[in-house]
Every structure is written in C-alpha cells, then in structure tokens.
Phi, psi and omega in degrees: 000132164310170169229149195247136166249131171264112137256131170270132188244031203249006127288000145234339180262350221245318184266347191278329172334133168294095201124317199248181172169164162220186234257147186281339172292311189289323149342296226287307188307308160343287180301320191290318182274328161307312150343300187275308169329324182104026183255130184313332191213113148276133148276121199234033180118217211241083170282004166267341185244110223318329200244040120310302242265336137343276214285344166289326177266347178270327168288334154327301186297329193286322174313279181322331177267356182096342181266001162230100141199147029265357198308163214236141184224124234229165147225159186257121183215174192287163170255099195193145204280264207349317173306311175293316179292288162328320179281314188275352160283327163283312175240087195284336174305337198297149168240024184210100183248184167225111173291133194235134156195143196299159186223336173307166173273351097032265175282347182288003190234324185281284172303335181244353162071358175122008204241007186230118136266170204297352170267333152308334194283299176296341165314293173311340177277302179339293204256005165270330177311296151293000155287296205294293206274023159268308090041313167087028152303101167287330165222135177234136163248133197246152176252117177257113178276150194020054177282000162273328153297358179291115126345086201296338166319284175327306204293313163280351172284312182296315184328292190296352183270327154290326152329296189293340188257005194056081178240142188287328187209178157239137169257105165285106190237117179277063200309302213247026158080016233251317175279157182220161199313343161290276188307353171262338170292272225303307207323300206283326182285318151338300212285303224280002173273310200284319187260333195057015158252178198282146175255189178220113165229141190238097179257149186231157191250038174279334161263046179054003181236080186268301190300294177344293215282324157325281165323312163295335180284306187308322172267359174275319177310291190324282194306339180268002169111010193246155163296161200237149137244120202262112200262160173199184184243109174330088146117020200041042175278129181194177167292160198039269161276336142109149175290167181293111177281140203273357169260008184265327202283319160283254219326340181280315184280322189275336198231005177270175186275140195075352217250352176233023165269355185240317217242071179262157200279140184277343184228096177344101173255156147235086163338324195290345195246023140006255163323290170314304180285333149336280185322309180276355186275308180331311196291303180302331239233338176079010211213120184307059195017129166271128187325317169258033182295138153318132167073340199238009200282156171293357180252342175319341166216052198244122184221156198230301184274156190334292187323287222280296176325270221300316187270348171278313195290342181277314175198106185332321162308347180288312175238001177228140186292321171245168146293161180266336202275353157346316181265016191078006183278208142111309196288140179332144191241136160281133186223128182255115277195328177247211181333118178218135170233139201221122185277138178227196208259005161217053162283169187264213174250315216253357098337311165264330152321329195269322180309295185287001178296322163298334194268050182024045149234133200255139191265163179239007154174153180318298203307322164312302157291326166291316179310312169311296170300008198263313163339266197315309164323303167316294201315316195272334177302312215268000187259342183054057176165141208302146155289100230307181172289323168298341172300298209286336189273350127337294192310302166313342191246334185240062193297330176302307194285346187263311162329278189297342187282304162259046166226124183244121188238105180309135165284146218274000000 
C-alpha cells in the first residue's frame, strides 16, 4: 500500500492570500514549527523573486546546519527554462523544487490567450523539467494548475510525459475548489493507474470541501498503487477561500472512520505540536482561528449543553473524538495585567536585557546584547509587531542567520 505525506504550502500559497503575508522571520519560525510537526516538505517560497532570496539561502544553511531536518525544502517556480535559470542563479544550493503550468482547456485559452496550445504546455514543462535536473535539482514535482478542469486523457498524457522526463512526483491541483470526494477519488486513482508515480493533491475551499476532497484524492492515489503527498495550509489560510487545512487534514487522515486502519502515514506526525503552530499562524498571520476550527478553534472541546456536559464528564468519549491534550492544548495561557515590557523597534538595553533574562538568556557583554537588540529592532520594523518568544530566542541563538533574514536589497 501507498503511504501518505504532508506538503505544506502556507509560505507560498499561503502568503500569495490577499491582505495578508508574513515576515521573513516568520517564513522561518513557520518552517521550524512545520519541522517539528513531522510535515515531510515546506513549500518555502519563491526563488525567482529577488526579496526572496536572502531568506531562501538562510533556511537552506538552517537546513544544513540541522535545525530544518529531517523537513525537506522545496521552492515554486512556472515551468518555463528561463525560471529555472533564474532560480539556480539566485539559490544555486537549492535541491527540491515544484514547476508549475496550467493545463485545462480554460486556461490554455482564457490565460495564454492563444498563444499555447496543449502540446506547447507539456513542451514547456518538458524542458523546464529537464533544465531543474540539469541543474542538479534532487527532486522536481510538475504541477498540473487546474487540472480538475484538465481532460483526464490530456492529463495522463501530460502525467507520463513527466515521468518519462523524470519527474518525482506529479500535482493535481484543484485551484478553483472545482471537485468533490467522488470525482476526485476516480480522477487520481485513474492518474496514480496510467502514469505510475506518487501524486500530489492540492485542494482549494471555494466550495467547502477542501479537507473532503484531500481525503478522497489521497485514498484514490493509494487505492491506484501510488504514494500520496497532500499539501496544505496552517489554519487553511490561501487564496480566495483558502486550502485544505493542515490539522483538520491529520485529524481526518488519523481519526475518521476507518480511514487509517487502510490508509497510513508514511511519517511520524505530532498531532501535540498542533496547537502551537495553530496558534503562532494566528498571530503572524493577523487573522483569527475560527471559533469552530477543528482541534484548534475555541470551541472544539467547549461543551454547553446539559446532554453534551453531563456525558463528557462521565467519559470524554461520549462527545469527543479526540483529547484536546493531543493537539498540545490544555496547559494555561498567561496574560499580564500589570507592568509588561516589550521589545519593540525603539527598545533600550536595558528593557530587553530584563526581557530575555526571564526567558534565561544571558549575554557575555553590553556589545553582545546590543548587537541581538540591533536584531531584534529590525526584526519588529518589518513584522510591525512585538515578536513572540521563539522569535526572540531564534534571534539570539542564530544572529548570523537573523542578520540575512532581514536584509533586504532593493534593486538599483
């Protein structure tokens, strides 16, 4: 049986959201908590675009130095050579990308305007595929954009032309939410029979069955022999309606019925570091947990009524599927009501010396700590907001790397 994997896309697909974006710091902490979570791949941005291009060579080096392994770190760019060219000039260390170009008859006619037809589309794929691994790219995954509107003939013609060119995986991508757990079950187990490599399904919520249809792609990919990777978002945060969320998306794979007595994880997640990561996307991301998100929403083990009260107390099981302490909740949130000092972007020394001295770090000279504040200061102009404590105890431990994270160099 295949086995299922998590890519997270909420440092790209996730920052492309309209309104919204986070901090190149925030990237990182992101990635760092995606890490810790057990998810096999971040999509961890954009290498072709330049104020990128810092923060892509600095999570590399956090790769390289151990602090993002075993997580695998991919970047996105169009499947088009010139990208490909552009991407290994700027991050030339990178080693996992996903090349993306549209494939419906939609967009080849609505978006390219006449100037592609569907055998230019796999051409362009073709040889963008084979630039990334000339190039010395260890893994390439193709992206079929809106490929639930894709012709499934076309679709397995484009699969198998990526195969034949050595592509690791293929992405079904439902861009416009366009499918639901029938028709996504047959499409991908069709795909994962004809072409024969692990897919990628990328589900979107404009009709609300993002998680659904994840789940349904992931056991049709399965059910056709193949490995599954699922992408997802922290908190769905995406465009328009936003992606297939990644802890609604483990609870579903781990805890619905039947589905993981058949349908098992190629990787150890920890469901405990939930929460935490819930949590800090809230804060970066400015945008509230909804009261009823699965595992992590405030309502999620919250009970009211007589019936529902009265049976939880008797056995937790009665009305909850899971434990909250599962997701990592449960422990007390501090909120401080008197004297609070906070480092921000005109903190002193002698303010922030008090800060981190509670979180017990200690400096070995004024220079040393000024040097950290100098950081830090940066750090809150460009997120324009105090920075949680793993911000700060990051900064402090990786200064080199928090240096290149905030330096941004406009073109001349």
């Amino acid at each position: 049986m295949g086995k299922i994997y998590f890519i997270d896309v909420t440092n790209r697909d996730g920052v492309q959201t309209a309104k919204l974006g986070l901090s190149k710091l925030e990237k990182t902490m992101m990635n760092i908590y995606l890490n810790e979570l057990g998810v096999f791949q971040s999509e961890f941005g954009f290498p072709t675009t330049h104020h990128e291009t810092l923060y892509l060579q600095a999570n590399l080096e956090l790769a390289e130095m151990g602090v993002l392994q075993p997580i695998r770190l991919a970047g996105w760019i169009r499947a088009i050579v010139s990208d490909v060219e552009t991407t290994f000039k700027l991050v030339p260390n990178i080693k996992h990308l996903n090349i993306s170009i549209s494939t419906s008859d939609q967009m080849i006619s609505g978006k390219f305007q006449g100037r592609k037809k569907r055998e230019d589309v796999i051409n362009d794929m073709v040889e963008a595929l084979e630039a990334a691994k000339a190039h010395g790219a260890e893994t390439v995954g193709v992206n079929a954009e809106d490929a639930s509107r894709t012709d499934l003939d076309f679709l397995i013609k484009f699969g198998l032309a990526a195969k034949e060119h050595g592509a690791d995986r293929l992405r079904y991508c439902d861009t416009l939410g366009y499918d639901n757990p029938f028709t996504i079950y047959q499409t991908t187990k069709a795909l994962a029979e004809n072409i024969g490599i692990p897919l990628e399904v990328h589900c979107h919520g404009d009709l609300g069955m993002a998680v659904a249809n994840s789940l349904a792609g992931a056991k049709g990919a399965i059910d056709g022999g193949q490995d599954v990777y699922i992408n997802t978002t922290v908190n769905g945060i995406g465009e328009r309606a936003g992606n297939a969320d990644l802890v609604a998306v483990i609870l579903a794979v781990t805890k619905s019925k039947g589905f993981s007595e058949k349908y098992q994880l190629g990787k150890p997640i920890k469901l405990s570091k939930s929460w935490k990561i819930a949590k800090f996307a809230e804060y970066a991301f400015g945008v509230q947990i909804p009261i009823n998100q699965p595992g992590v929403g405030a309502n999620a083990f919250a009970h009211s009524s007589g019936i529902h009260a009265d049976g939880v107390l008797k056995d937790p099981e009665n009305y909850e599927l899971y434990g909250y302490e599962e997701l990592g909740r449960g422990d007390p949130v501090m909120v401080e009501t008197g004297r609070e000092i906070i480092a921000g972007q005109y903190s002193g020394i002698s303010g922030f010396s008090h800060i981190m001295g509670k979180m017990e770090v200690s400096f070995s000279s004024r220079e040393e700590a000024s040097e950290i504040l100098e950081l830090v200061r940066y750090a809150n102009v460009e997120a324009q907001k105090p920075l949680v404590e793993d911000e700060l105890l990051f900064i402090a431990k990786y200064p080199k790397i928090a240096k290149k994270l905030l330096t941004l160099t406009p073109l001349e």
